[in-house]
One Martini backbone bead per residue (centre of mass of N, CA, C, O) as a GRO file, in nm:
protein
  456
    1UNK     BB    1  12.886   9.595  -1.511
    2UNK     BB    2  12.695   9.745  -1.345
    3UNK     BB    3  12.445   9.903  -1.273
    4UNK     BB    4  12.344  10.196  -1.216
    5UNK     BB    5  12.069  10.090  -1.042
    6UNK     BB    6  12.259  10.011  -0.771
    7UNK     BB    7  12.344   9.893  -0.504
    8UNK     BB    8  12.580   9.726  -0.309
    9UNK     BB    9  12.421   9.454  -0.298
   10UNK     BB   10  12.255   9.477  -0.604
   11UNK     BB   11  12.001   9.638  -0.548
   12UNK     BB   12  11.742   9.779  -0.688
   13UNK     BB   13  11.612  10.083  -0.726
   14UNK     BB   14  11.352  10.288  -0.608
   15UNK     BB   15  11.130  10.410  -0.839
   16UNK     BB   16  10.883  10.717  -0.808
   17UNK     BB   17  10.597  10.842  -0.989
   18UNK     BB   18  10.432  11.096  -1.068
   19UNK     BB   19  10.084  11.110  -1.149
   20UNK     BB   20  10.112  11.419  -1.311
   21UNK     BB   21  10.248  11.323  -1.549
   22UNK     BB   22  10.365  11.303  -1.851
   23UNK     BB   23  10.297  11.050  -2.083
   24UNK     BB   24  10.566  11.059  -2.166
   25UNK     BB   25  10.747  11.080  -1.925
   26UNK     BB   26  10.664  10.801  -1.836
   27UNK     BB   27  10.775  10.620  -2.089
   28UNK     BB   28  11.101  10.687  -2.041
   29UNK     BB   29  11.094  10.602  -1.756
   30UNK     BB   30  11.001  10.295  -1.780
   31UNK     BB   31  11.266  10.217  -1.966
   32UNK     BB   32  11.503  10.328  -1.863
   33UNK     BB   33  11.502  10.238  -1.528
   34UNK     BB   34  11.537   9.921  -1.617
   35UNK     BB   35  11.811   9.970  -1.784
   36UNK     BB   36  11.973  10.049  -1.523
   37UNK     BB   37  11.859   9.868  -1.268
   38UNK     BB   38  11.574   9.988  -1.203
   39UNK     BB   39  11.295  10.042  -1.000
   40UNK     BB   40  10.932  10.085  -1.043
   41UNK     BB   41  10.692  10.190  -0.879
   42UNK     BB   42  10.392  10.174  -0.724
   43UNK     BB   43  10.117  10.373  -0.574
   44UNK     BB   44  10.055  10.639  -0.385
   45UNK     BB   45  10.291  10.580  -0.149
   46UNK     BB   46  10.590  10.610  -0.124
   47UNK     BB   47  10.864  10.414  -0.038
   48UNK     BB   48  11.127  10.393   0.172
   49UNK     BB   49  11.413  10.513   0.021
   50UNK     BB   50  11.304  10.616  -0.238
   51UNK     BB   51  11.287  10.789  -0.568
   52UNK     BB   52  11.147  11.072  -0.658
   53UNK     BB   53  10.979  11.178  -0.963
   54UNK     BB   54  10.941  11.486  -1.061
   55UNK     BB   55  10.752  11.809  -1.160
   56UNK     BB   56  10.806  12.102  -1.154
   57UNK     BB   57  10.484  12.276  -1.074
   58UNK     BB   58  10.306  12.068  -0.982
   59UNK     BB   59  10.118  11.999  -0.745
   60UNK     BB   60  10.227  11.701  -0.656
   61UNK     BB   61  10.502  11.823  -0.578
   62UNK     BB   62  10.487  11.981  -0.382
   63UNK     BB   63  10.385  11.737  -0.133
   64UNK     BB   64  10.644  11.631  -0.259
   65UNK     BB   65  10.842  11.810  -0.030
   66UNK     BB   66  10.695  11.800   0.212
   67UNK     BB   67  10.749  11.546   0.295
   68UNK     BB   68  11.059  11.535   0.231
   69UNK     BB   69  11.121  11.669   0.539
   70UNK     BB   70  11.102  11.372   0.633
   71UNK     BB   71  11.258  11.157   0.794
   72UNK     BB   72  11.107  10.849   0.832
   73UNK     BB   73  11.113  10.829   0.522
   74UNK     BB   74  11.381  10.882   0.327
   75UNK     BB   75  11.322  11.082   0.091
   76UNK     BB   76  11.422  11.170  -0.281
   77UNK     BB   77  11.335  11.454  -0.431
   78UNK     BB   78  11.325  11.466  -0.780
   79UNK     BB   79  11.362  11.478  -1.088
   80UNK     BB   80  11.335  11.348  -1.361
   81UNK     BB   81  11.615  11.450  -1.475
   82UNK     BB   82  11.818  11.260  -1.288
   83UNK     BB   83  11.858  11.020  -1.476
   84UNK     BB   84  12.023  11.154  -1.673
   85UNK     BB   85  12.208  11.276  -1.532
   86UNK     BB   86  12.351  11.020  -1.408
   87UNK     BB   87  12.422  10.916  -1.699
   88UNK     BB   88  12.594  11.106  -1.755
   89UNK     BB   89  12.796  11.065  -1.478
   90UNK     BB   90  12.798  10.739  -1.439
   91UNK     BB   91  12.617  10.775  -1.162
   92UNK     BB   92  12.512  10.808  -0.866
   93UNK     BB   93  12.388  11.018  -0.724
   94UNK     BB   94  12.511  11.210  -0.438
   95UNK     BB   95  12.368  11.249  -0.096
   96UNK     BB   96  12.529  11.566   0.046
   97UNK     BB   97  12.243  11.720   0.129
   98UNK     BB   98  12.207  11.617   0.447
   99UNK     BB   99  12.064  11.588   0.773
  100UNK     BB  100  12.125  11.452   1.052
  101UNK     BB  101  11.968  11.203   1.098
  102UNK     BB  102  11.740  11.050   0.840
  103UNK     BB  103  11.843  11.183   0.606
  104UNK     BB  104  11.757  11.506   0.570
  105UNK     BB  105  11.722  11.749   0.423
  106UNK     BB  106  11.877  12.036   0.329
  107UNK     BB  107  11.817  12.348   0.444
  108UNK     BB  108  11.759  12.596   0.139
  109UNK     BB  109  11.842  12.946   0.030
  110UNK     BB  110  11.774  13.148  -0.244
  111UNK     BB  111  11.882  13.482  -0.287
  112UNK     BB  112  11.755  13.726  -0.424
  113UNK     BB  113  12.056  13.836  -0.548
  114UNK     BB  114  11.984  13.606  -0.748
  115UNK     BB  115  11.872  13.712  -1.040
  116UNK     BB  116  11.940  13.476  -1.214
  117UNK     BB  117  11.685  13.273  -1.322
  118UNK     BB  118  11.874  13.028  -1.481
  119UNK     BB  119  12.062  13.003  -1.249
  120UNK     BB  120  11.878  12.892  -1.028
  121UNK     BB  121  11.754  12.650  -1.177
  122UNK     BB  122  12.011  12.529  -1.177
  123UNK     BB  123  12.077  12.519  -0.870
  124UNK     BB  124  11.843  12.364  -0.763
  125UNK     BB  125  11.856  12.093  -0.902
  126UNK     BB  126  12.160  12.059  -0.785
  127UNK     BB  127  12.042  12.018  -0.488
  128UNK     BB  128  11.834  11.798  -0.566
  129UNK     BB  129  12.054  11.603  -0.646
  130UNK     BB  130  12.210  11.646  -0.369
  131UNK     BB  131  11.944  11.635  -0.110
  132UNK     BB  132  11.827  11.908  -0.128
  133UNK     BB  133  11.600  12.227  -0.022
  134UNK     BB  134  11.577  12.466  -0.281
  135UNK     BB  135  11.236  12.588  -0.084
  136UNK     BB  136  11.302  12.744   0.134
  137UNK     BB  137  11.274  12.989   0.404
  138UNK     BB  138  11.459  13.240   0.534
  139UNK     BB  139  11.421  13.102   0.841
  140UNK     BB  140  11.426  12.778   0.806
  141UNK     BB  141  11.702  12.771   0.696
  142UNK     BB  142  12.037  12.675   0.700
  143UNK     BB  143  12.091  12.816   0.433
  144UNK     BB  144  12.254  13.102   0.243
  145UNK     BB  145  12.239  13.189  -0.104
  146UNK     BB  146  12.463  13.441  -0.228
  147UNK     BB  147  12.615  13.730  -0.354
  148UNK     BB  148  12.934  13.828  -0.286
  149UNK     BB  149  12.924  14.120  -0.478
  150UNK     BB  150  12.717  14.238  -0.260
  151UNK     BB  151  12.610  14.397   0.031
  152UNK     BB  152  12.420  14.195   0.131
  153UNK     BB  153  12.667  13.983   0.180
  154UNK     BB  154  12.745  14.117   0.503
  155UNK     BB  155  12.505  14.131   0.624
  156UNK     BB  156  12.413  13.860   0.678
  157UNK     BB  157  12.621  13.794   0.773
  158UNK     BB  158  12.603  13.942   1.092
  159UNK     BB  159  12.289  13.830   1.098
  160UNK     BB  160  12.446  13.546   1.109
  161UNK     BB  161  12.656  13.511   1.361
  162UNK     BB  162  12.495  13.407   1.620
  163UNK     BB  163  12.426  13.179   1.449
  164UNK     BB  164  12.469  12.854   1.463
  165UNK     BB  165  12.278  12.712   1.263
  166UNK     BB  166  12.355  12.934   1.045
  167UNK     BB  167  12.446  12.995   0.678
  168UNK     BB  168  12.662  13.161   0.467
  169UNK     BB  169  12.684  13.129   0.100
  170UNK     BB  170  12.864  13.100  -0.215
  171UNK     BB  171  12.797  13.017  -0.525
  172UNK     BB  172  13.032  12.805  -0.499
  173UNK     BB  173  12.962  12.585  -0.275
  174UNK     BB  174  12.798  12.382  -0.420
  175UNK     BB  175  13.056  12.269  -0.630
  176UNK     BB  176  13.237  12.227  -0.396
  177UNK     BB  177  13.068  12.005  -0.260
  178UNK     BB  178  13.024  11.799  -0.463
  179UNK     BB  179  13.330  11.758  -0.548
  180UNK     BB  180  13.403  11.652  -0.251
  181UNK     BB  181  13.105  11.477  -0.129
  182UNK     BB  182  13.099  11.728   0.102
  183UNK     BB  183  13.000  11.916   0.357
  184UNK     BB  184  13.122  12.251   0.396
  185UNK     BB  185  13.214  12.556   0.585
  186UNK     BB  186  13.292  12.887   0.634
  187UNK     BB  187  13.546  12.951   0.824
  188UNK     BB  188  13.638  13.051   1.110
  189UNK     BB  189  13.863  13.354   1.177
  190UNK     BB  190  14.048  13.525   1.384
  191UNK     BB  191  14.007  13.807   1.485
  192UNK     BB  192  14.115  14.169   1.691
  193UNK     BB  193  13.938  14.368   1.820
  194UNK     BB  194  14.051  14.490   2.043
  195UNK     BB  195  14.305  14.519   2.231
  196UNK     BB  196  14.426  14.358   2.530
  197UNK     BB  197  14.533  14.206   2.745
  198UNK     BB  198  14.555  14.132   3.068
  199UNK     BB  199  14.842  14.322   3.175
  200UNK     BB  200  14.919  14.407   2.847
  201UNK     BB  201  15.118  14.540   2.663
  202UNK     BB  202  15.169  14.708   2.366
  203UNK     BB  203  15.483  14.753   2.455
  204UNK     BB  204  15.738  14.655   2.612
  205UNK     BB  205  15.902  14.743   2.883
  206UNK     BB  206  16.240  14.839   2.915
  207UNK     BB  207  16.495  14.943   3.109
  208UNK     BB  208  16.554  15.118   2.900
  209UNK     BB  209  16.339  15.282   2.913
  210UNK     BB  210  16.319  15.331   3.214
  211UNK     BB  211  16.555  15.492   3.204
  212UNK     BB  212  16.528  15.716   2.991
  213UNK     BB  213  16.286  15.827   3.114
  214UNK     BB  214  16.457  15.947   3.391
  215UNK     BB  215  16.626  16.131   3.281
  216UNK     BB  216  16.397  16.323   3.145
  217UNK     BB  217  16.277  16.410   3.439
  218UNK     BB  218  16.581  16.490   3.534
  219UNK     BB  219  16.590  16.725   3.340
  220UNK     BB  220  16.293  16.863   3.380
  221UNK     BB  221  16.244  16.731   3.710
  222UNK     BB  222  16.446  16.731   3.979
  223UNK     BB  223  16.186  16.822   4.162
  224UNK     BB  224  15.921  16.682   4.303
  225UNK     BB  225  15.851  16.938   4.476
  226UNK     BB  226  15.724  17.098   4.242
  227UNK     BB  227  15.584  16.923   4.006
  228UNK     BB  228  15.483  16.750   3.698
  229UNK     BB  229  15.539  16.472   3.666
  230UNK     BB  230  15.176  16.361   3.603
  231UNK     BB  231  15.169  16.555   3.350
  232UNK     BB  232  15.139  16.560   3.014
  233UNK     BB  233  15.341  16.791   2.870
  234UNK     BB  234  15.615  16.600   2.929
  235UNK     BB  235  15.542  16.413   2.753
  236UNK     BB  236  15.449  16.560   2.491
  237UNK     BB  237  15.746  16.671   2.481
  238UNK     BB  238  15.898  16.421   2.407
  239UNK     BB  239  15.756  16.295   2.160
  240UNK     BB  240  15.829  16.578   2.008
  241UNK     BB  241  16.164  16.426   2.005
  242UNK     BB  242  16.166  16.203   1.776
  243UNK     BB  243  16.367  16.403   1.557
  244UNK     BB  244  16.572  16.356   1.743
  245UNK     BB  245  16.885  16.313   1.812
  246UNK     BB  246  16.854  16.029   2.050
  247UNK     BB  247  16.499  16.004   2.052
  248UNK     BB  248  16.379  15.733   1.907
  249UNK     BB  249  16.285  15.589   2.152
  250UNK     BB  250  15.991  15.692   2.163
  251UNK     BB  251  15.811  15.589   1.940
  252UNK     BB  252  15.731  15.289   2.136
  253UNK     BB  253  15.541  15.525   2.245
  254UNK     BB  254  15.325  15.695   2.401
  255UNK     BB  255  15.244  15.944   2.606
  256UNK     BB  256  15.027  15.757   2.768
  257UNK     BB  257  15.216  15.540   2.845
  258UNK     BB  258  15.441  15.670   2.979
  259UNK     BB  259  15.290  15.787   3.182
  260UNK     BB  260  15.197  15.558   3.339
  261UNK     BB  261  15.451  15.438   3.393
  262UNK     BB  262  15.513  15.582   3.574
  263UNK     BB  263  15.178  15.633   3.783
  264UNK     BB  264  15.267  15.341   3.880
  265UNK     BB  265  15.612  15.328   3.926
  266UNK     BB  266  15.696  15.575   4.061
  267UNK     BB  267  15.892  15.494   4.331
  268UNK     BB  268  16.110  15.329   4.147
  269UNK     BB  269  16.188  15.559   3.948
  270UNK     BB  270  16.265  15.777   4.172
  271UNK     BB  271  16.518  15.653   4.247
  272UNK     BB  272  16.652  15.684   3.961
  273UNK     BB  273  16.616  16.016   3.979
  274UNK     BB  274  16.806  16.058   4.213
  275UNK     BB  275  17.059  15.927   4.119
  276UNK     BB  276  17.078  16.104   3.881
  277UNK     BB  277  17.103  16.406   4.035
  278UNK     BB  278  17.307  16.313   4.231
  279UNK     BB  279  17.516  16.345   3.963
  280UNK     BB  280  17.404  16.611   3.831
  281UNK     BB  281  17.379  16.844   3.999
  282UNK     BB  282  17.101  17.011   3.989
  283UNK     BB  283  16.917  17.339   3.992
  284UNK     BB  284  16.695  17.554   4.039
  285UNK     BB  285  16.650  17.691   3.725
  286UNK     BB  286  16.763  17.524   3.516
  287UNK     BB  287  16.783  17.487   3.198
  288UNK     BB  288  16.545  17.321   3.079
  289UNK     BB  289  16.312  17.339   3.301
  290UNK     BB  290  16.020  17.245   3.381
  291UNK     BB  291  15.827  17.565   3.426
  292UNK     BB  292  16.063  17.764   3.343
  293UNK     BB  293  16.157  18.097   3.284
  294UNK     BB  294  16.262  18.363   3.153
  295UNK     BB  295  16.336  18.661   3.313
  296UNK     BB  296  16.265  18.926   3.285
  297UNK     BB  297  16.305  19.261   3.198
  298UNK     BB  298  16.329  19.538   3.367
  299UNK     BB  299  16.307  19.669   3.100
  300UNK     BB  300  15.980  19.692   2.963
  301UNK     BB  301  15.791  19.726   2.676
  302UNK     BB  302  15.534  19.845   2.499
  303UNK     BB  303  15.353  19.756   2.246
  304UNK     BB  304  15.290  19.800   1.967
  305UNK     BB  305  15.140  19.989   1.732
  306UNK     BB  306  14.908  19.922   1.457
  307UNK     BB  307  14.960  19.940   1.134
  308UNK     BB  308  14.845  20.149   0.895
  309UNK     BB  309  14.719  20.171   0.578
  310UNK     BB  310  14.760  20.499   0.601
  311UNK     BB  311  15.072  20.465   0.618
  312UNK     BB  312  15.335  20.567   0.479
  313UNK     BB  313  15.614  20.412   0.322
  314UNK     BB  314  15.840  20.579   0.485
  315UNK     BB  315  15.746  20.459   0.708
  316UNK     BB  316  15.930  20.273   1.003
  317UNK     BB  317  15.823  20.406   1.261
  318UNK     BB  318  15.769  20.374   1.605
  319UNK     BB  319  15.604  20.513   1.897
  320UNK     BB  320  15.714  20.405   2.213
  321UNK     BB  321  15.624  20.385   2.498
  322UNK     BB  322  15.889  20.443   2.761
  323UNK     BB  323  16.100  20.541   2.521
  324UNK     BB  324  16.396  20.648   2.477
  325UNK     BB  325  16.567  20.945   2.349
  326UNK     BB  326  16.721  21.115   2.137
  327UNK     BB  327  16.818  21.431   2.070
  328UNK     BB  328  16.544  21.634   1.974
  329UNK     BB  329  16.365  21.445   2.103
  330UNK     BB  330  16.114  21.365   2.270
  331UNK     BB  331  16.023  21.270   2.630
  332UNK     BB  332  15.940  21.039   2.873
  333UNK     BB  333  15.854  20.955   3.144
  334UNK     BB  334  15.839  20.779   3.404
  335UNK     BB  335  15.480  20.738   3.426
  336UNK     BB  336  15.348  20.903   3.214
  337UNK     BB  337  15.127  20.993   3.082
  338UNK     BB  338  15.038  20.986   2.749
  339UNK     BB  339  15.054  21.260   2.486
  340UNK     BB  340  15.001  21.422   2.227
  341UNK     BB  341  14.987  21.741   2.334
  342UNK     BB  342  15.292  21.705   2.558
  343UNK     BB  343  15.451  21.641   2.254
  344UNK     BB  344  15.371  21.914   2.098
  345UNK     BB  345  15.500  22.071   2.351
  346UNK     BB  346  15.798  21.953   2.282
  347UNK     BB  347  15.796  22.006   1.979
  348UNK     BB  348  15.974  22.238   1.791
  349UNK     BB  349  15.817  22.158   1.506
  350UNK     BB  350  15.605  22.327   1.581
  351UNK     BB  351  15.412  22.587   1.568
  352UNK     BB  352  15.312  22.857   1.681
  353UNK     BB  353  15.010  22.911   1.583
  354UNK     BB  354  14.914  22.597   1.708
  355UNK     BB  355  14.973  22.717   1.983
  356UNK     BB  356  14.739  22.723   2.222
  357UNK     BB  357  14.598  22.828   2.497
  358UNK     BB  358  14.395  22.767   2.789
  359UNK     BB  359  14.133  22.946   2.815
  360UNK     BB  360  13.943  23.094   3.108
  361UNK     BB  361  13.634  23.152   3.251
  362UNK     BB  362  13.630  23.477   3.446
  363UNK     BB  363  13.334  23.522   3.570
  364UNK     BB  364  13.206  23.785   3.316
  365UNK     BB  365  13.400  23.714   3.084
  366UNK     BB  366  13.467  23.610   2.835
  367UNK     BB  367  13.459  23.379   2.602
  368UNK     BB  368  13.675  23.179   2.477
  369UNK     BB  369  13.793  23.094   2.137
  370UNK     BB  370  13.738  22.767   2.149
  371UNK     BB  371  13.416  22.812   2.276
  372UNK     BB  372  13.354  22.901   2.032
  373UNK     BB  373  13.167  22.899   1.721
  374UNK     BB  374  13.209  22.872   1.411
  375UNK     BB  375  13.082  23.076   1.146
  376UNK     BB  376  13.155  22.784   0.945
  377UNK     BB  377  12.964  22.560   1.107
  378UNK     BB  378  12.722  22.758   1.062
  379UNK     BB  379  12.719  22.770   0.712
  380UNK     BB  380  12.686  22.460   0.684
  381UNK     BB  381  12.430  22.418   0.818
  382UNK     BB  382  12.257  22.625   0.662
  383UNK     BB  383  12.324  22.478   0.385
  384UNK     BB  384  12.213  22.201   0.448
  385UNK     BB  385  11.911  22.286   0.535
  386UNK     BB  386  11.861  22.436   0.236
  387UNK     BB  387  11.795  22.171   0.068
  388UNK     BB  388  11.553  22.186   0.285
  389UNK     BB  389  11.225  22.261   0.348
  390UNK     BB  390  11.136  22.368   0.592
  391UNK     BB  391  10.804  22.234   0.798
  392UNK     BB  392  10.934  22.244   1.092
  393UNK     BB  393  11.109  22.239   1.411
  394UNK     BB  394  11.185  21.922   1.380
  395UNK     BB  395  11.315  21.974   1.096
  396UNK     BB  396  11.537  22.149   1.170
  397UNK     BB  397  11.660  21.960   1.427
  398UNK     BB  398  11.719  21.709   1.203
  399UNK     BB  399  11.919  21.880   1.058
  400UNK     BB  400  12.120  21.906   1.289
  401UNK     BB  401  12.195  21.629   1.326
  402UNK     BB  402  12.316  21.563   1.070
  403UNK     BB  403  12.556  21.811   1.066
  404UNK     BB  404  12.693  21.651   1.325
  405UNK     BB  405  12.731  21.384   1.199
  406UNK     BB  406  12.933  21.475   0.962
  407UNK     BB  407  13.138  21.567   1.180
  408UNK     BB  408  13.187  21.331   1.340
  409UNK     BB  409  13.303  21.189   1.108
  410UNK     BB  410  13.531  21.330   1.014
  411UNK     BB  411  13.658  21.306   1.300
  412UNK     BB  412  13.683  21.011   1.296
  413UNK     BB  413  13.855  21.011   1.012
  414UNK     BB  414  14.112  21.119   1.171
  415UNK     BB  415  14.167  20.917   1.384
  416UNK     BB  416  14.173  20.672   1.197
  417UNK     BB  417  14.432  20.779   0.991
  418UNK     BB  418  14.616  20.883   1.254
  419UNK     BB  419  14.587  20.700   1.552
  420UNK     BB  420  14.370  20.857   1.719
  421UNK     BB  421  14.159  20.952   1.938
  422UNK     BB  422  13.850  21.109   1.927
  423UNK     BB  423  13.904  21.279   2.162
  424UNK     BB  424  14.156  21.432   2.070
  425UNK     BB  425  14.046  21.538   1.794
  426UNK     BB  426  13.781  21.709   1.952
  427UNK     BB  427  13.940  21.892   2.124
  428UNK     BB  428  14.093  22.055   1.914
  429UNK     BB  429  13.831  22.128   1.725
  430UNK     BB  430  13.733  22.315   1.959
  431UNK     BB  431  13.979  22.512   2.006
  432UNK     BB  432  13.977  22.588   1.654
  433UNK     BB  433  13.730  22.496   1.449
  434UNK     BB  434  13.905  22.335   1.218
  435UNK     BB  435  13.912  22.057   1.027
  436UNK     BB  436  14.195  22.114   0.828
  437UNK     BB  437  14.385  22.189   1.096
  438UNK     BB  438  14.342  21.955   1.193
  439UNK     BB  439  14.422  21.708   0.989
  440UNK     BB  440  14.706  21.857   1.005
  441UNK     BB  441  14.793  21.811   1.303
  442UNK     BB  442  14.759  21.486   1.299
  443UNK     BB  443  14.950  21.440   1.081
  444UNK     BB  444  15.201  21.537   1.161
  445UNK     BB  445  15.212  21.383   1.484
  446UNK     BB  446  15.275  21.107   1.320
  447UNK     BB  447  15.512  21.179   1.113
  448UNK     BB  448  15.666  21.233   1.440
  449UNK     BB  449  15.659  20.938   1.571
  450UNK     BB  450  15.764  20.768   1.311
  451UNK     BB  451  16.094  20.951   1.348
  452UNK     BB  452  16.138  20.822   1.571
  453UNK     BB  453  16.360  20.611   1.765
  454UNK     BB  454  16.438  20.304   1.812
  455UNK     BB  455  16.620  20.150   2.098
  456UNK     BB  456  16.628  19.872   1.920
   0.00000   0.00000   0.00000
C-alpha cells in the first residue's frame, strides 16, 4: 500500500509544526507523520502547499490563520489533530471548502443561533480538516450556517436574498458536502410571486362562458340603452346565482373578471345580446329584468306604529291611520289628519261625562272651566313647597319649579305608556285638571284602537 501522507506522484507531503507547541504534541508528531510517509519540515515561515499543524488558542496560531487566508501561500492550516484524524479515515482528507482560484479556504461563519458550544468546536475542526476558515466575521464570510429550527434562520435567508455572493446553510450542509467531496449550495426555486403574465387571464374564458354571460345580460338588461350594463351589481348577482342549478358555470370566474369580460369586448358582445333578444322579444319592464321593481299599489298603507311593552297582551291589533274599518268602528277620512281627540268624538263608547266642549272666553265672561287651575293641584303644591321651610322668595319658586316638574313628568309618563304625544296628553289635562282622569282617558284610547280591525 502506498504511504498515507503521499501525494499522487509519490511523493512525501510536506507538514510544518506550530513553534508554540507542546513538546509533548511535538515529539507525537515528529514520529507519526514520517511513520505514515510524510515529511515535517522546519524554518520560521511554512513553504507554499504544506500543510500547518497548529494547536488553536495559542497566539501564533490566529497569525497562521491570517496568513492561511492569502491564496498566494497555498497553505493548509489544520489542528495538529488533523493527523489523527487522517489515520482514522485511513486516508488524507480532502480540501473541499476551498475557492478558486489559488485554492483559497473557504470563509464561512457558525451563527450564534449555534448555542452548543462542543457542538460548534466539533463543526470547526470539521471544517478546518475540509479547507475551510470557520473563524470569519459575518460581513466577511462565503458561508453562513446557522439552526435551521430557530426564526433568525429564515431571517438570514431574506437578509442574503439579493446578495449573489452570500449563502445561508443549515447544521447538515457541511456533512452533506464531506459525504460528497464537494460543495453544492441549497438551490433556489422558483415561487409565483403572484398574479399573472401579461395578457394572460386567470382563468381563460371560453365561447360557451361568452355566450352564458350575454345570455344573463340579455335576461336581466335586454335594451342597452337603460344602461347598467358595466355596473357591479349585474355580476355581483350573478355570481351570486352559483348554488342555482344550471349556473355552476358562474364559478369559473369572480364577478370583477366577468365585468372586465364584458368591458374590454363590449362591442363583440353585445352583437351576441342584440340576436339573443331578438329571439326572445322581451319588453321594457319584463320581470326579471334588472333595474325594474314591481309598482307599488294604488292604496298604500301607512307603517305601522312599534308596540310597546307597556300593551296588554290581549292587544293583537293595531290601529294603522288612513284604513277603511268595518262595524262601528270610527273612520278617518282620505287626507284628514289623524287626532286622538276626533277618533274620542267619533267612538261611541266614551262616556258622556269625559266628552267637554271648548269653551272660549268672550269679552269680560268668566274663564272657561279647563283653564281654570285646578284646586287639587295648588294642595299638592303646597303640600310639596311644606316640606322645605321657604326662607326666601327664590326659595317658593324653586319648589314651584320642582311641582311643575313633577306634573310634567306624570303627563310624559302617560305619554310614554299609552304612545301619544306628550302635547295631546297635556291638553287633555288642562282641559280636565285631573291627572287620573287623563290616565285613565289615554288608556282607554289606546285599548280602543288595538280592537280596531286591519283591512288586511
Amino acid at each position: 500500500m502506498s504511504p498515507l501522507f503521499a501525494d499522487d506522484g509519490g511523493k512525501p507531503i510536506k507538514f510544518y509544526i506550530q513553534e508554540d507547541l507542546s513538546q509533548q504534541n511535538k515529539t507525537h508528531l515528529l514520529q507519526t507523520i514520517p511513520a505514515l510517509g510524510g515529511e515535517v519540515v522546519g524554518g520560521t515561515i511554512p513553504p507554499s502547499g504544506s500543510i500547518v499543524l497548529i494547536e488553536l488558542g495559542k497566539p501564533d496560531a490566529e497569525r497562521l490563520l491570517r496568513e492561511h487566508t492569502r491564496p498566494d501561500l497555498r497553505l493548509h492550516v489544520v489542528p495538529y489533530t488533523y493527523v489523527e484524524a487522517c489515520r482514522s479515515a485511513g486516508g488524507l482528507l480532502k480540501q473541499i471548502f476551498v475557492e478558486e482560484p489559488g485554492s483559497q479556504p473557504m470563509a464561512i461563519h457558525l451563527h450564534e443561533s449555534l448555542a452548543n458550544l462542543k457542538f460548534r468546536d466539533e463543526m470547526s475542526l470539521r471544517i478546518l480538516y475540509a479547507g475551510g476558515n470557520p473563524f470569519t466575521t459575518f460581513e466577511d464570510c462565503r458561508v453562513i450556517i446557522a439552526d435551521a429550527k430557530t426564526p433568525v434562520f429564515t431571517s438570514l435567508v431574506k437578509l442574503t436574498h439579493h446578495n449573489p455572493n452570500k449563502y445561508v446553510e443549515s447544521l447538515e450542509w457541511v456533512a452533506k458536502c464531506i459525504e460528497k467531496e464537494a460543495v453544492s449550495f441549497t438551490p433556489h426555486v422558483y415561487k409565483n410571486p403572484g398574479g399573472r403574465r401579461a395578457g394572460e387571464e386567470r382563468t381563460q374564458f371560453s365561447d360557451e362562458d361568452e355566450r352564458k354571460l350575454c345570455e344573463w345580460i340579455a335576461l336581466k338588461i335586454p335594451f342597452k340603452e337603460t344602461g347598467g350594463r358595466t355596473g357591479n351589481k349585474l355580476y355581483i348577482q350573478l355570481c351570486e346565482m352559483s348554488e342555482v342549478p344550471g349556473y355552476a358555470w358562474v364559478r369559473r370566474h369572480t364577478w370583477q373578471s366577468w365585468r372586465e369580460r364584458y368591458k374590454k369586448h363590449c362591442n363583440k358582445l353585445d352583437r351576441i345580446i342584440d340576436e339573443i333578444v331578438s329571439e326572445t322579444k322581451p319588453s321594457i319592464g319584463d320581470k326579471g329584468q334588472y333595474g325594474y321593481v314591481r309598482q307599488d299599489d294604488e292604496l298604500k298603507t301607512r307603517k305601522k306604529r312599534k308596540r310597546s311593552a307597556a300593551t296588554s297582551p290581549e292587544s293583537h291589533q293595531e290601529f294603522v291611520v288612513g284604513m277603511s274599518t268595518d262595524g262601528d268602528a270610527p273612520q278617518i277620512l282620505e287626507g284628514e289628519v289623524f287626532s286622538p281627540f276626533l277618533l274620542a268624538q267619533r267612538t261611541t263608547s266614551v262616556s258622556q261625562e269625559e266628552e267637554l266642549e271648548w269653551e272660549v272666553r268672550i269679552g269680560n265672561d268668566d274663564v272657561p272651566q279647563w283653564a281654570k287651575r285646578n284646586p287639587q293641584d295648588d294642595k299638592k303644591l303646597k303640600s310639596i313647597a311644606a316640606l322645605v321651610e321657604p326662607t326666601s322668595h327664590q326659595t317658593v319658586q324653586a319648589m314651584v319649579v320642582v311641582a311643575e316638574h313633577v306634573i310634567d313628568q306624570s303627563l310624559r309618563d302617560i305619554a310614554t305608556q299609552n304612545r301619544f304625544t306628550l302635547e295631546e296628553v297635556r291638553e287633555y289635562y288642562d282641559k280636565c285638571g285631573d291627572m287620573e282622569r287623563t290616565g285613565r282617558r289615554f288608556q282607554k284610547m289606546r285599548e280602543h284602537l288595538n280592537l280596531l280591525p286591519d283591512d288586511h
